[in-house]
C-alpha positions as CSV (number, residue, x, y, z in Angstrom):
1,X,117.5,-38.4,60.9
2,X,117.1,-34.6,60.5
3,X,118.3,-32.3,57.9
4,X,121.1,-31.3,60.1
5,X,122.5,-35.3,60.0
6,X,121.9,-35.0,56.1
7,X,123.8,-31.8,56.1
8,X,126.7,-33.6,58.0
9,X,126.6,-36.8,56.3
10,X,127.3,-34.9,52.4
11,X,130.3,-33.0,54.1
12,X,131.6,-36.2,55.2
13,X,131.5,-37.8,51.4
14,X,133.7,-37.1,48.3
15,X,130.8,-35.9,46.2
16,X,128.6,-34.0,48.0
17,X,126.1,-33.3,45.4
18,X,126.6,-36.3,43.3
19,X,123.0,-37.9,42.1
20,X,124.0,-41.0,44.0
21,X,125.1,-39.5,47.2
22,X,121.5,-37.4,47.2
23,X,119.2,-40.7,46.0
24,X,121.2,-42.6,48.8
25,X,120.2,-39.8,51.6
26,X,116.4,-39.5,50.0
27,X,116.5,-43.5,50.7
28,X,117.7,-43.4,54.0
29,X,115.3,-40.3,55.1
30,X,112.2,-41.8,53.6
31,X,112.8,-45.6,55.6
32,X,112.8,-43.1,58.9
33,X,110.0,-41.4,58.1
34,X,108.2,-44.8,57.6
35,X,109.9,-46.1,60.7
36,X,108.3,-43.3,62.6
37,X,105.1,-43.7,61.4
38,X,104.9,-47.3,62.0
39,X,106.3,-46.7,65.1
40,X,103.7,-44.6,66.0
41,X,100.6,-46.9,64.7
42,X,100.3,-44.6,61.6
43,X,99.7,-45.0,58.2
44,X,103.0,-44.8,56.0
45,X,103.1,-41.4,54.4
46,X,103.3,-41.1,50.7
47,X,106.3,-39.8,50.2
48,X,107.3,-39.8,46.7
49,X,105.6,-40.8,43.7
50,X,108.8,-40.0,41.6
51,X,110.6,-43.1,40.7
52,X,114.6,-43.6,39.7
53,X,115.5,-44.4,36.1
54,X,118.1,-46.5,37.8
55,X,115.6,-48.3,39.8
56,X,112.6,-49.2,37.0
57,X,111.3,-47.8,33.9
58,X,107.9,-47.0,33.2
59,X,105.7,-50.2,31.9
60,X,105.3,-51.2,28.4
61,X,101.8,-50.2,27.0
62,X,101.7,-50.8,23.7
63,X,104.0,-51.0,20.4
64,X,107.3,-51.3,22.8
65,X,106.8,-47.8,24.2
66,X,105.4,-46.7,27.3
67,X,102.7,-44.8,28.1
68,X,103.0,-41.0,28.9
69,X,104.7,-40.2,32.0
70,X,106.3,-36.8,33.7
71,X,110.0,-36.9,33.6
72,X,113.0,-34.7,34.8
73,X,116.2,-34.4,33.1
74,X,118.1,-31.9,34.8
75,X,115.9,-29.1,35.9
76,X,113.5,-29.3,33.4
77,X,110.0,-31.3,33.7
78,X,108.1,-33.0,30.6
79,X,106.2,-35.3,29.3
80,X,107.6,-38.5,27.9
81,X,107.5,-42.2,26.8
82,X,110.2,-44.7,27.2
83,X,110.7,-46.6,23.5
84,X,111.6,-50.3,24.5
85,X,112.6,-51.0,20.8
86,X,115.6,-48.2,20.8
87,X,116.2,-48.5,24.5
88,X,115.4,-44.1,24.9
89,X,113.4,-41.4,25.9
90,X,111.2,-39.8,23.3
91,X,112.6,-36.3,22.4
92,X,116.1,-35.0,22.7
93,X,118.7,-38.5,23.0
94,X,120.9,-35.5,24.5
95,X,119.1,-35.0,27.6
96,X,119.2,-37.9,29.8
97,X,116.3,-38.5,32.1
98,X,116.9,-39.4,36.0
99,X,113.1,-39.8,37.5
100,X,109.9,-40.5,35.8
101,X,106.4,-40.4,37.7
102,X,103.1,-41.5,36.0
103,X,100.7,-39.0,35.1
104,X,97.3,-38.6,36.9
105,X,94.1,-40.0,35.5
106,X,91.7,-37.6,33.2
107,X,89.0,-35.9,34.6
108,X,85.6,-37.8,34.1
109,X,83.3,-36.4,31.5
């Protein structure tokens, strides 16, 4: 798979540029990539830490919200919690959040 095959494959759909029809192609592109590498006696790349709201949400920490994670609803990036009591993200309920990652570890002291 190539970005030319990705190219041809949207043209193909309905919805070229629908969420689904990109997370579908993302999918497909990172199982080659890890084909290839185990092809090839690698180690599998990383090659996302950015996770699907459709696919998990972040863990429950502590009084049925999560901990702080980086989220992006549409093309903006901030921090967040998921609230497992009213089933939402923190801030705005207008903005609707599509991929969470968790936030890195502090620096020692």
């Amino acid at each position: 798979m190539n970005t030319k095959r990705i190219e041809a494959i949207q043209k193909e759909t309905a919805y070229p540029d629908s969420i689904s029809v990109q997370q579908a192609l993302l999918k497909v592109w990172n199982e080659c990539e890890q084909e290839k590498a185990v092809k090839n006696n690698a180690v599998l790349p990383h090659v996302s830490n950015w996770v699907a709201v459709t696919d998990r949400l972040p863990v429950e920490a502590k009084h049925r919200m999560s901990s702080d994670v980086l989220t992006i609803a549409g093309n903006k990036m901030s921090v967040k919690c998921y609230d497992y009591e009213l089933g939402c993200w923190t801030g705005s309920p207008h903005i609707t959040v599509k991929y969470w990652m968790e936030l890195p570890k502090p620096p020692c002291c």
